[in-house]
N, C-alpha and C positions, 0 to 999 in steps of 0.2 A: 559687544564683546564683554560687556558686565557677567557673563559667568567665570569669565578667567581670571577674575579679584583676585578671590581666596588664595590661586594656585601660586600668584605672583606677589604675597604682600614681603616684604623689606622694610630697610628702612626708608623715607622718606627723608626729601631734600627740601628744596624751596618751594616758595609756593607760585602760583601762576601771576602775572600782574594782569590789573582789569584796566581797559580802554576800546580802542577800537572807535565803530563809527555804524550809527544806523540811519539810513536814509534809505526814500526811494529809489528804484532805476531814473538817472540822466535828471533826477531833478532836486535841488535843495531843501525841496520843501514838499511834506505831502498833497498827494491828488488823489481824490478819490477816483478807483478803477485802475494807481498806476500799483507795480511792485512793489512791495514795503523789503526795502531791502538791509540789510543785518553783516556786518564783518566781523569772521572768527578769523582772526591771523595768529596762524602755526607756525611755530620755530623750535629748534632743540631747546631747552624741551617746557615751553609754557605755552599758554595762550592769551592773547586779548582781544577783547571785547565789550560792549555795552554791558554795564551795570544791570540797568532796566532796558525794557523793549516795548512795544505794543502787542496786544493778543490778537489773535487771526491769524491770517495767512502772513506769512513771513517767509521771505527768501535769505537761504544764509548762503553768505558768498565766505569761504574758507581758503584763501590762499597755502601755499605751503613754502613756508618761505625757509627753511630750516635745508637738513642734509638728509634727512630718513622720511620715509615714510609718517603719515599720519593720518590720524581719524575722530572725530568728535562725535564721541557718544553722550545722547543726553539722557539725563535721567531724574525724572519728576520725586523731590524731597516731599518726605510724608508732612500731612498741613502741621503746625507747630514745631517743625524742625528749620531751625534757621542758618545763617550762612557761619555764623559761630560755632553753631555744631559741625556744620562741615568741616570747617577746616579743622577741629579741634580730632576730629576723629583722623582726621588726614595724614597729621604731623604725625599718626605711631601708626603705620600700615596695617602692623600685626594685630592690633586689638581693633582697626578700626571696625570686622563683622561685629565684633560682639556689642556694637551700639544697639540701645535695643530700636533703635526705627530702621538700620541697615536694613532689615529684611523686607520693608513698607515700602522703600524705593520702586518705580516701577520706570519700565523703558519706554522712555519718550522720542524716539527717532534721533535725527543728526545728520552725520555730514556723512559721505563713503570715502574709505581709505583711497588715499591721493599720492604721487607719487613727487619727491622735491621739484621744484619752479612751475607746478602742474596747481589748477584751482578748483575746487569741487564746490557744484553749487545745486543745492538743495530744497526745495519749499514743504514747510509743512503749516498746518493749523494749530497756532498755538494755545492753550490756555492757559487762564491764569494760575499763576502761584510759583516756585521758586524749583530752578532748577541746578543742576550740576552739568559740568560737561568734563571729560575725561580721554584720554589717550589710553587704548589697548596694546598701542603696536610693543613690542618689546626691542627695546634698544640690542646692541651686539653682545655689551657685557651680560645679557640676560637679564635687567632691572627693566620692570614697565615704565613705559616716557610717565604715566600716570605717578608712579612710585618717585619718580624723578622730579615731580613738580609740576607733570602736566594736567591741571585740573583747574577749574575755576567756576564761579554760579552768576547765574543769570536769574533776573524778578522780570517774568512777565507780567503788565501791568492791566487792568481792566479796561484802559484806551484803545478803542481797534484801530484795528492799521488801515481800513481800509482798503486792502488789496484783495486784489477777484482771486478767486481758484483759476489756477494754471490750465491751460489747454498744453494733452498731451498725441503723440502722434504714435506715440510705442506704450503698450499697457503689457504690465507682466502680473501676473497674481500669484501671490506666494502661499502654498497652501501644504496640503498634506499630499497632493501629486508633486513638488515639486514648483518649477517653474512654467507658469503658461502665459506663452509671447503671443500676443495678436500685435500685427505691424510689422513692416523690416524694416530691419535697419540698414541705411546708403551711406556714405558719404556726406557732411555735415554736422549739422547742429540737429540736437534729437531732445524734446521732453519728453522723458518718460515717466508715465505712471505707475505707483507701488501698492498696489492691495495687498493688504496682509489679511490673508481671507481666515487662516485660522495660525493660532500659536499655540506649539504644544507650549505645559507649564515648564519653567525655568528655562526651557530653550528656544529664544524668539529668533524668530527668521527674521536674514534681512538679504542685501541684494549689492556687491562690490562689482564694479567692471575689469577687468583683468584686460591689458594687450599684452599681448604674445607674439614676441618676433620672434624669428628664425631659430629655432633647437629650442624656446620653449614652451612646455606643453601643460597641457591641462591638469596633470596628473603631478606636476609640481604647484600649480595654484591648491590645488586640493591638499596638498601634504601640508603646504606654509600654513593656510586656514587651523591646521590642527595646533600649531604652535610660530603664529605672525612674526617672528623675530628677524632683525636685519643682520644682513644684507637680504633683501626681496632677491627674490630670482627674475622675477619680471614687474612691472611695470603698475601701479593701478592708479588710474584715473577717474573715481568717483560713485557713486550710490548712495543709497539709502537706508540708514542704519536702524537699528530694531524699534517697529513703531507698535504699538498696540493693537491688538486685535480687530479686526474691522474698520481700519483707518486707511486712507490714501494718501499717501504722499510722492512725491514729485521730484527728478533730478534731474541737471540741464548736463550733456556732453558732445562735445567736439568728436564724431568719429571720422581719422582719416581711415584709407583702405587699408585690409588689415585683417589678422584673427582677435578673434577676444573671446573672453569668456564672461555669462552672469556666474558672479560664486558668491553661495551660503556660509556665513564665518562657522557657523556651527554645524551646519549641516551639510558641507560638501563630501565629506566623505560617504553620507551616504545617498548621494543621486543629485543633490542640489547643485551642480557645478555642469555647465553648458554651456560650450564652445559655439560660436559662429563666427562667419567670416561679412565684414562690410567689403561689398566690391562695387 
């Protein structure tokens, strides 16, 4: 959601606090071959998380412990720009484009917009060097959670983590058709996989899950995508946010029966938003 910066800068509030917790899946301590797992914990309107991380494969587990909507976008800082300049740019929203490295930022994947008491959980390959992570969704008053203080950086460190690539059961490729599904989707627990086979420039595709109960429809996911602001109309439970060109990455969800939709934050309105039903 980093094109909707500019359209949303204000003033800024507080800034996020950094903690959280990085460990593998079910164990204390790393193993080579298990998860290397990462907590981003969401709340109105900050995050926390690990300082540093390990490089590789990394699973982020993002709770959403708050009242709205939320989503962690991450976005790789050009080398020599550091966590002082971030914030420093942060605290005046308005001038923050006009740093001259704002434009060198480049989109690093993240979590998919999640819905409150709901967990979104993610894996990507990470590499080294310093990142930011950020809130698109827009609160009710119209302020971005980002503008609000939802922001915070992460230092991927040169340590690998040691965790294998995910095995996925659903592959979508996100490209210049659109979205193309091999696998169904049933009831349970699903990995699926995210090729981002081509990006146009400034407008990277990514991949939110939308459920949709009873009266609502696709054609309101697709309206929110053009301006995310709460109250959601419906529900969203997880994906994979804008990763680089020829990269895969991976996101784990719970489908009970039901409709839903894959939707493009940027690109739903034109084609990238696709209903199916788990039965």
């Amino acid at each position: 959601m980093r094109r909707l910066l500019p359209l949303l800068l204000v003033t800024a509030t507080a800034c996020a606090s950094e903690g959280g917790e990085a460990r593998p899946a079910g164990s204390p301590a790393a193993e080579e071959g298990t998860p290397y797992v990462v907590e981003i914990r969401q709340v109105d309107y900050a995050y926390a998380m690990p300082s540093q991380i390990k490089s590789g494969w990394v699973t982020f587990i993002a709770p959403n412990e708050g009242t709205e909507h939320h989503v962690a976008v991450f976005l790789k800082l050009p080398e020599g720009v550091t966590r002082a300049d971030w914030y420093a740019a942060m605290a005046n929203p308005e001038e923050a484009p006009s740093a001259e490295w704002w434009g060198d930022m480049t989109d690093a994947g993240g979590t998919g917009v999640v819905a409150p008491g709901l967990t979104a959980e993610t894996t990507m390959y990470m590499e080294q060097g310093l990142y930011a992570v950020l809130c698109g969704v827009i609160a009710p008053d119209g302020t971005s959670h980002w503008v609000k203080g939802m922001h915070i950086t992460f230092e991927v460190t040169d340590e690998p983590s040691g965790a294998p690539e995910p095995t996925a059961d659903i592959y979508l490729t996100l490209g210049e058709n659109g979205f193309e599904q091999e696998g169904r989707v049933t009831p349970g627990t699903h990995t699926v996989a995210v090729h981002f086979a081509s990006q146009p420039p400034g407008r990277t595709h990514d991949v939110h899950v939308a459920r949709l109960e009873d009266g609502e429809t696709l054609d309101a996911a697709i309206e929110l995508m053009a301006r995310p602001i709460e109250p959601f109309p419906m529900n969203f439970v997880g994906g994979a946010e804008q990763g680089p060109e020829g990269r895969t990455d991976y996101f784990t969800v719970t489908f009970e029966p039901g409709r839903y939709a894959w939707v493009c934050h940027l690109h739903a309105s034109s084609g990238m938003a696709q209903e199916f039903v788990v039965e």
